[in-house]
DSSP file (Angstrom, degrees, kcal/mol; ACC not computed):
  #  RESIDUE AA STRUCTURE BP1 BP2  ACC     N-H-->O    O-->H-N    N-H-->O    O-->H-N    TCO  KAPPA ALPHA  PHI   PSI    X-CA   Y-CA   Z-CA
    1    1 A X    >>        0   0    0      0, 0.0     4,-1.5     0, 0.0     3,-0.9   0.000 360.0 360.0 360.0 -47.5 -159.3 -166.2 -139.2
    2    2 A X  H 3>  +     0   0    0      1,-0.3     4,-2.8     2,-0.2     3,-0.4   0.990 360.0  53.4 -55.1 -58.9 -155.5 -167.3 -138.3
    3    3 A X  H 3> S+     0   0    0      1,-0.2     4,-0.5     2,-0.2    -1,-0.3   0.721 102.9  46.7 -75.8  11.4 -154.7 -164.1 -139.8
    4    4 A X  H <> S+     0   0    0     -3,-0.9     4,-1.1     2,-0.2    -1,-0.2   0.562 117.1  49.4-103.7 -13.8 -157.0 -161.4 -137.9
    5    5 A X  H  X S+     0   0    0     -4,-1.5     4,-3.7    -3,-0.4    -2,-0.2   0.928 101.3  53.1 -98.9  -8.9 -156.0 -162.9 -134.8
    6    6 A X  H  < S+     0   0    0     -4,-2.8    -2,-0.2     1,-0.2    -1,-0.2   0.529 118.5  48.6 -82.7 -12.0 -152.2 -162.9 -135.5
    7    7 A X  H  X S+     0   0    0     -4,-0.5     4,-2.5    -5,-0.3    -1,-0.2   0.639 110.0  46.9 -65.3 -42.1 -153.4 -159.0 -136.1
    8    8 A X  H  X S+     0   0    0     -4,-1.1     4,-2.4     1,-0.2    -2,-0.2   0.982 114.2  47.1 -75.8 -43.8 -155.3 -158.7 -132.9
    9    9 A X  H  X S+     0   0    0     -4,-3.7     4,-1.8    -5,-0.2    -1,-0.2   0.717 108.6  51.3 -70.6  -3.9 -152.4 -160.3 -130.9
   10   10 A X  H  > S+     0   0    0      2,-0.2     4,-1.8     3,-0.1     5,-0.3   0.899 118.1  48.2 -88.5 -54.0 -149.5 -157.8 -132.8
   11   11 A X  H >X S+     0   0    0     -4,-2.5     3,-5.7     2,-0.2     4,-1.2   0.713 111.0  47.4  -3.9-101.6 -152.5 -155.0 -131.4
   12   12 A X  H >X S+     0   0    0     -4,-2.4     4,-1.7     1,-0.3     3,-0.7   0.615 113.2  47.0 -17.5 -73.8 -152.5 -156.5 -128.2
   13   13 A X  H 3X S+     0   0    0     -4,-1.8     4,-1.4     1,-0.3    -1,-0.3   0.734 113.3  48.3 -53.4 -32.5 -148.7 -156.5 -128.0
   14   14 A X  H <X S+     0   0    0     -3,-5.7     4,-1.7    -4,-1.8    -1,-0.3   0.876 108.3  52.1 -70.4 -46.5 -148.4 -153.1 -129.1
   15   15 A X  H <X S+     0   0    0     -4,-1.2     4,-2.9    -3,-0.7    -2,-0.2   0.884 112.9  47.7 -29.4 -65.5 -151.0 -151.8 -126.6
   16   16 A X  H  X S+     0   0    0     -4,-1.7     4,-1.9     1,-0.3    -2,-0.2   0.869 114.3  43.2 -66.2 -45.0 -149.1 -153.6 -123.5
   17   17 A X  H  X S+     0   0    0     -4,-1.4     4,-1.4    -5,-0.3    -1,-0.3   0.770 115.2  55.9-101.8 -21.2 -145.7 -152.5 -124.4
   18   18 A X  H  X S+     0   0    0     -4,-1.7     4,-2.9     2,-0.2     3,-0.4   0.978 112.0  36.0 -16.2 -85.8 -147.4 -149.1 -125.0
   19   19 A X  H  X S+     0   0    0     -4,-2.9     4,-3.4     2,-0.2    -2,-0.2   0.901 114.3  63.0 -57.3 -54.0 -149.0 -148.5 -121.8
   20   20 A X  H  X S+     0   0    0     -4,-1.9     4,-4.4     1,-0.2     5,-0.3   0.824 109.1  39.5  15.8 -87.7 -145.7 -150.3 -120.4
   21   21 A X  H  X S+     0   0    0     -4,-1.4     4,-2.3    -3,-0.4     5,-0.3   0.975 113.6  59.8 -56.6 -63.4 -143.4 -147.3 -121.9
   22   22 A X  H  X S+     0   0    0     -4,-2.9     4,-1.9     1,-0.3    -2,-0.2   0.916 113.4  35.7 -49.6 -56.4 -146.4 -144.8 -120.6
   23   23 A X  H  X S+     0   0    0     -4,-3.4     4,-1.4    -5,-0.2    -1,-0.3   0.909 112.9  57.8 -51.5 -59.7 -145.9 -145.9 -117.1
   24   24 A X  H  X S+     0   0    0     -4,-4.4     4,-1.9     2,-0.2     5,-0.4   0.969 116.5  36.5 -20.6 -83.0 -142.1 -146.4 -117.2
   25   25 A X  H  X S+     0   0    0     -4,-2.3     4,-2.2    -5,-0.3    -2,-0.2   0.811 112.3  55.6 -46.8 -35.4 -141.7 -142.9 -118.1
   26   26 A X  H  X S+     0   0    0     -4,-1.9     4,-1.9    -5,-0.3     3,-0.2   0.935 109.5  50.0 -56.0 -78.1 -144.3 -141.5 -116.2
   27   27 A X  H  X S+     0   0    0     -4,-1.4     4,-1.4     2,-0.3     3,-0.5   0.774 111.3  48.8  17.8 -94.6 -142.7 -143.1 -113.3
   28   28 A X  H  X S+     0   0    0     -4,-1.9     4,-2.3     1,-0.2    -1,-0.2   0.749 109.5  47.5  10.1 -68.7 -139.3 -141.7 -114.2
   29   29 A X  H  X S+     0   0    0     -4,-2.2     4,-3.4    -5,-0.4    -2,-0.3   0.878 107.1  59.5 -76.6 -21.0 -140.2 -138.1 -114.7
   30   30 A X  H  X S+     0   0    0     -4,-1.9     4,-5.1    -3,-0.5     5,-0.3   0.992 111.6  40.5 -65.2 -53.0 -142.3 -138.1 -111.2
   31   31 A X  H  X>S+     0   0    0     -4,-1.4     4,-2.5     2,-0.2     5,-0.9   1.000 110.4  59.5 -60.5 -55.4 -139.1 -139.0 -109.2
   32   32 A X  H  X5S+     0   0    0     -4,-2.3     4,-2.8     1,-0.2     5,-0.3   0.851 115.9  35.6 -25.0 -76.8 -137.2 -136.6 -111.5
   33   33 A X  H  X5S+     0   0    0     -4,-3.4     4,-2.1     1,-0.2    -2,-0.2   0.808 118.1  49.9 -39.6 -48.5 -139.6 -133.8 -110.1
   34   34 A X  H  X5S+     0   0    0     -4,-5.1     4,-3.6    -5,-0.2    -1,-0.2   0.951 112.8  45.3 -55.9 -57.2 -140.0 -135.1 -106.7
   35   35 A X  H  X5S+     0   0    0     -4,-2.5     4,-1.8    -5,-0.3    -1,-0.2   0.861 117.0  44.4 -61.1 -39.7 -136.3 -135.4 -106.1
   36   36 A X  H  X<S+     0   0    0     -4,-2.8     4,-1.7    -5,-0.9    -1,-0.2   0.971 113.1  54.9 -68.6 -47.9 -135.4 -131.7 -107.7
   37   37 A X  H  X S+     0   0    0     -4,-2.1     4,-1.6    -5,-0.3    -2,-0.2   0.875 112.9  37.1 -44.1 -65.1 -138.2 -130.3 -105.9
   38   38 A X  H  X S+     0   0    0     -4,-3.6     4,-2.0     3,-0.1    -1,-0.2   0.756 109.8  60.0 -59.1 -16.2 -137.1 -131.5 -102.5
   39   39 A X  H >< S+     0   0    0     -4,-1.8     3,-0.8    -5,-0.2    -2,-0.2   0.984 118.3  31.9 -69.6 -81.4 -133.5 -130.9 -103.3
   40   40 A X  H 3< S+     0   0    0     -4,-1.7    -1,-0.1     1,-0.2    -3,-0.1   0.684 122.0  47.5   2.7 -72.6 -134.6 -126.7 -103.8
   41   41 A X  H 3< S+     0   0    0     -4,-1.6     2,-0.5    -5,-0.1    -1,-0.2   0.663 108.1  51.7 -91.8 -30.5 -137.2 -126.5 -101.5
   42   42 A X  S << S-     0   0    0     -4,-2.0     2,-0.1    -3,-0.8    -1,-0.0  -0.654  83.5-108.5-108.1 131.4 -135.7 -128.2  -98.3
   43   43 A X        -     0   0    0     -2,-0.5     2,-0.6     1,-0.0    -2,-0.1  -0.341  43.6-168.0 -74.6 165.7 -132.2 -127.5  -96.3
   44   44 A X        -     0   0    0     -2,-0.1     6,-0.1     4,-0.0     5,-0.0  -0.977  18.8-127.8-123.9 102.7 -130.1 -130.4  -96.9
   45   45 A X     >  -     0   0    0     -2,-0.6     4,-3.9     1,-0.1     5,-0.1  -0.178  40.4 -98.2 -28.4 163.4 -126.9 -131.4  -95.4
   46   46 A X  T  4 S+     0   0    0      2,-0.2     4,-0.4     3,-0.2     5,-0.3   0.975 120.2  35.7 -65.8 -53.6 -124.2 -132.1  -97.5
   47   47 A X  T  > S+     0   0    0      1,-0.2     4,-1.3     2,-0.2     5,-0.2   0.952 111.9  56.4 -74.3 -57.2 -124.5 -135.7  -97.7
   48   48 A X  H  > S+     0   0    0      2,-0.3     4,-1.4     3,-0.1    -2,-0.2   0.805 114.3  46.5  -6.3 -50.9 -128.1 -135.8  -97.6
   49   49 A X  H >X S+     0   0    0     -4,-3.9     3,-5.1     1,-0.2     4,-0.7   0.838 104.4  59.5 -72.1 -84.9 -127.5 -133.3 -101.0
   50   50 A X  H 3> S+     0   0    0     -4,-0.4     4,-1.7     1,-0.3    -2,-0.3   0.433 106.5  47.8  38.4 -71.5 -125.1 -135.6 -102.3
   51   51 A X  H 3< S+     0   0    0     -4,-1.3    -1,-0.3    -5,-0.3    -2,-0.2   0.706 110.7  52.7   7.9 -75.9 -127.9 -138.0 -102.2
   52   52 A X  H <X S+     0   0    0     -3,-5.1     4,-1.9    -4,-1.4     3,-0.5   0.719 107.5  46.8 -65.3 -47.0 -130.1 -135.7 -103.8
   53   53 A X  H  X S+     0   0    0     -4,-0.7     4,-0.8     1,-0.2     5,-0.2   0.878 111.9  49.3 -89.3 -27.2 -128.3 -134.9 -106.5
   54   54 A X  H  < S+     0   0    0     -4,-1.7    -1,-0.2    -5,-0.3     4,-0.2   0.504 108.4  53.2 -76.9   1.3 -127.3 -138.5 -107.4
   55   55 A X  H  > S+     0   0    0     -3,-0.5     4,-3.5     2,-0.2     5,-0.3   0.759 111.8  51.5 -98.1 -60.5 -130.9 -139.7 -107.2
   56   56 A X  H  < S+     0   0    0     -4,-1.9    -2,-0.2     1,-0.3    -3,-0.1   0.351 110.7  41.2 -83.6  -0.7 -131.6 -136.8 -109.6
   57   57 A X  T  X S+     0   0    0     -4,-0.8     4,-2.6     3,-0.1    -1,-0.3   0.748 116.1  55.3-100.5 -59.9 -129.0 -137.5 -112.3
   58   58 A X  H  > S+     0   0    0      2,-0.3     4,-2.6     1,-0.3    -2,-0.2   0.912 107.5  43.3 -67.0 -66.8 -129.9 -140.9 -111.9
   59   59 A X  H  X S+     0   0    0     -4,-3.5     4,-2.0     1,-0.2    -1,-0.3   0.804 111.6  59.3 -66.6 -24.8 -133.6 -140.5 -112.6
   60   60 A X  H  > S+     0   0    0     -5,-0.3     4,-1.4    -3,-0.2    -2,-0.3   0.930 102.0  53.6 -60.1 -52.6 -132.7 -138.1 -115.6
   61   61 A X  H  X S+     0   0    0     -4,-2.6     4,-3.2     2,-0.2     5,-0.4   0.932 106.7  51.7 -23.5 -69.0 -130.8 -140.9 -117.1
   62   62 A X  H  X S+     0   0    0     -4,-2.6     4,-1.7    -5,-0.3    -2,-0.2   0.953 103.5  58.0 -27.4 -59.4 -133.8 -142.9 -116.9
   63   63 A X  H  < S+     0   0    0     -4,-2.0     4,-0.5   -35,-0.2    -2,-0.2   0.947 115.3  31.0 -60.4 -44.2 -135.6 -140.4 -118.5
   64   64 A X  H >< S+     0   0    0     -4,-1.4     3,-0.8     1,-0.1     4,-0.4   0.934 121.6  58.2 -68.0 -37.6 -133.4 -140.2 -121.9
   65   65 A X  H >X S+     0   0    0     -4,-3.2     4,-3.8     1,-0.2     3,-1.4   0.824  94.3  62.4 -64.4 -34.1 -132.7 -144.2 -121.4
   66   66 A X  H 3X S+     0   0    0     -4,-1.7     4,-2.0    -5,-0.4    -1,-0.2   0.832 103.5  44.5 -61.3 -47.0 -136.4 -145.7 -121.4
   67   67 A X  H <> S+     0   0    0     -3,-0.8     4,-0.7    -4,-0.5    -1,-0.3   0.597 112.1  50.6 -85.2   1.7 -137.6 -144.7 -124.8
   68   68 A X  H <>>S+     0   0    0     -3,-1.4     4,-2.0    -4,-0.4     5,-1.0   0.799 117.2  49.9-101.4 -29.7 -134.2 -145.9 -126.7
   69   69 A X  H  <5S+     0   0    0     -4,-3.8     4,-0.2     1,-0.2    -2,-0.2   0.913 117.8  30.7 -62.4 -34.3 -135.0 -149.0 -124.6
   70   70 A X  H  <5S+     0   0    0     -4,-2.0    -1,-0.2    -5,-0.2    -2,-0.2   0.893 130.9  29.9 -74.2 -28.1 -138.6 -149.6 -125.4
   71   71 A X  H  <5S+     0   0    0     -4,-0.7    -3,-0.2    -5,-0.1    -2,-0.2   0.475 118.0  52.7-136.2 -14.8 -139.0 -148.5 -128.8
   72   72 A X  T  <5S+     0   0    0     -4,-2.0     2,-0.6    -5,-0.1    -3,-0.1   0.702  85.8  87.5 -88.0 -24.3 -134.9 -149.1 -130.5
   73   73 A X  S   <S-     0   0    0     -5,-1.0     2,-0.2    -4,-0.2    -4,-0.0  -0.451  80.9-146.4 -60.4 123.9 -134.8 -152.4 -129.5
   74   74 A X        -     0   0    0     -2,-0.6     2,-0.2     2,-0.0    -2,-0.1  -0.717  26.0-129.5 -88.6 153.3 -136.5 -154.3 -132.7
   75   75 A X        -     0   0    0     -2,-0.2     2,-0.9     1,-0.0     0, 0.0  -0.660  10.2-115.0 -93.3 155.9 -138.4 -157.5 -131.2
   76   76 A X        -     0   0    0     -2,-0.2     2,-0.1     0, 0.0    -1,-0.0  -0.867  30.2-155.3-118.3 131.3 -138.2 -160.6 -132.2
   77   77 A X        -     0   0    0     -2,-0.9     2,-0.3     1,-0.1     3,-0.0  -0.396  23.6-107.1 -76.9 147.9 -141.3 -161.9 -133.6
   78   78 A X        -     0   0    0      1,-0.1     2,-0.4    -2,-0.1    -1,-0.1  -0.487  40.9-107.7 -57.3 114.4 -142.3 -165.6 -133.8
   79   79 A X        -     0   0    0     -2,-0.3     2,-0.2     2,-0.0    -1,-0.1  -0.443  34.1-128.0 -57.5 135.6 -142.2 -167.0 -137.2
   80   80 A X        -     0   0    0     -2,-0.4     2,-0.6     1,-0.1    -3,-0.0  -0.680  19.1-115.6 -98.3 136.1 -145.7 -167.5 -138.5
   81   81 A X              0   0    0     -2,-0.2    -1,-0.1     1,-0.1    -2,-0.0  -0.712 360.0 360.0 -90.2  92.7 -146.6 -171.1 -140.0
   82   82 A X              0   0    0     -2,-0.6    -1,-0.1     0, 0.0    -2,-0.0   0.151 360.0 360.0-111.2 360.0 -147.3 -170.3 -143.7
């Protein structure tokens, strides 16, 4: 029994920090888009682009930075009472 729930809760943890990453990223590439989109589509002053462009480097960073964070870090797990 101890062990199928020490199963259900590594699940569980995997699930959370799943959806977690899915959202994050999600989240990440939408401003990427947003921000390139308006930057194109709309006239800009120069500081106003400036802005633009540093918002959009910024959320591109995000985008490579997010999966080394979630998924390179190793966790550290709770020792289990054996």
């Amino acid at each position: 029994m101890l062990d199928q729930n020490a199963k259900s809760g590594l699940l569980l943890r995997r699930r959370n920090k799943m959806i977690g990453f899915i959202i994050a990223e999600a989240s990440a590439i939408g401003v990427l888009l947003l921000v390139g989109a308006l930057a194109l589509l709309v006239r800009l002053s120069e500081s106003t682009l400036a802005l633009f462009n540093i918002v959009t480097i910024a959320a591109a960073a995000a985008v490579a930075i997010i999966p080394i964070a979630f998924f390179a870090i190793a966790p550290v797990l709770p020792r289990s009472e054996n």
